[in-house]
C-alpha positions as CSV (number, residue, x, y, z in Angstrom):
1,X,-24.3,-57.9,30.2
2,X,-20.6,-59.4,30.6
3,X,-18.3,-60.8,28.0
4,X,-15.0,-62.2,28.1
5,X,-11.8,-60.5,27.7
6,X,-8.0,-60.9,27.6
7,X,-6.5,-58.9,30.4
8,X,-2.6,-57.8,29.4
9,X,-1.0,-60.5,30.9
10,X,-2.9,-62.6,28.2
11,X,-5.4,-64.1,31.1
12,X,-9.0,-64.5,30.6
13,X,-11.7,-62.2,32.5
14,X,-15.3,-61.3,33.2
15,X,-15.6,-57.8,32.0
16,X,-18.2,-55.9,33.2
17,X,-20.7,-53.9,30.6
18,X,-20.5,-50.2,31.4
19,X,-23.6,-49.0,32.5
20,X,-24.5,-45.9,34.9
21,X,-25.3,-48.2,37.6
22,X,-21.8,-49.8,36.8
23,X,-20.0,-46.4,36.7
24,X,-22.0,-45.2,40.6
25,X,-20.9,-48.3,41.9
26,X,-17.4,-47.9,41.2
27,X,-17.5,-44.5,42.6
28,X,-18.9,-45.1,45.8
29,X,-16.6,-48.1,46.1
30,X,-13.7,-45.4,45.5
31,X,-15.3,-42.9,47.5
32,X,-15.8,-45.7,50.3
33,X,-12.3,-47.5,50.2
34,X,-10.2,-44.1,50.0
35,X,-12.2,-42.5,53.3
36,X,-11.5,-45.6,54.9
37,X,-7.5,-45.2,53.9
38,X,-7.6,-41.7,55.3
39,X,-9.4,-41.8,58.6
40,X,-8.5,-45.2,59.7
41,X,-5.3,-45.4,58.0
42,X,-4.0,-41.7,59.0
43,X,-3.4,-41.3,54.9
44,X,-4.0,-37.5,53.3
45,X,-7.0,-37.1,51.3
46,X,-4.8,-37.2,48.1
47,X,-2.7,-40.2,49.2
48,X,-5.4,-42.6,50.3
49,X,-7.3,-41.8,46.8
50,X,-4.4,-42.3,44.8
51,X,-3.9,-45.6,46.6
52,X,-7.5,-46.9,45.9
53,X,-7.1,-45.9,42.3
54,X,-4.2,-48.3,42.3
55,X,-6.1,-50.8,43.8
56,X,-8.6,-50.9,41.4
57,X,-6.4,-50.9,38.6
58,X,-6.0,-47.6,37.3
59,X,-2.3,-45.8,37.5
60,X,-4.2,-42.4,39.7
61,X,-7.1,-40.9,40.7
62,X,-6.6,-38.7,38.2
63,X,-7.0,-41.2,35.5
64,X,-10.0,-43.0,37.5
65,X,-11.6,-39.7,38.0
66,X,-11.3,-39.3,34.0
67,X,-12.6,-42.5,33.1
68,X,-16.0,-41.7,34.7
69,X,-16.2,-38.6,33.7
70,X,-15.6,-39.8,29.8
71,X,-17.9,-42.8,30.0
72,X,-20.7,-41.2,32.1
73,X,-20.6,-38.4,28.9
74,X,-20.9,-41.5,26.2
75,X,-23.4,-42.4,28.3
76,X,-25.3,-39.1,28.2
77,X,-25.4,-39.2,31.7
78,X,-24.0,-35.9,32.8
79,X,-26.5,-33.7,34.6
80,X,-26.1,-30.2,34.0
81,X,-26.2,-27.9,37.3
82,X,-25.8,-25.2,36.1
């Protein structure tokens, strides 16, 4: 389901419901985008994520890294390895 939302510039958008499918997607996009920044754009591992965390709109990897992490546990879908 989508729904309509005011970005901060004040402009409307499509935004996405967050669903696992939604949250796996946007991980392999991230996993995708940042190998291609670091094989074919001779980046480091940390700089070509950070840059694909940027381009996705989050301020790091570390902060994309923990909104998946936080929403996949709202979710309840965590699998536990251990």
């Amino acid at each position: 389901m989508q729904g309509l939302h005011k970005n901060q510039k004040g402009k409307t958008e499509i935004m996405q419901e967050i669903t696992k499918e939604y949250l796996d997607d946007q991980v392999d996009q991230f996993e995708e985008r940042a190998a291609v920044m670091q094989y074919e754009g001779g980046l480091s591992r940390e700089h070509a994520e950070h840059e694909t965390a940027l381009s996705m709109g989050y301020v790091s990897a570390d902060a994309f890294i923990w909104f998946v992490a936080t929403k996949m546990v709202e979710l309840g879908n965590v699998d536990d390895e251990e």
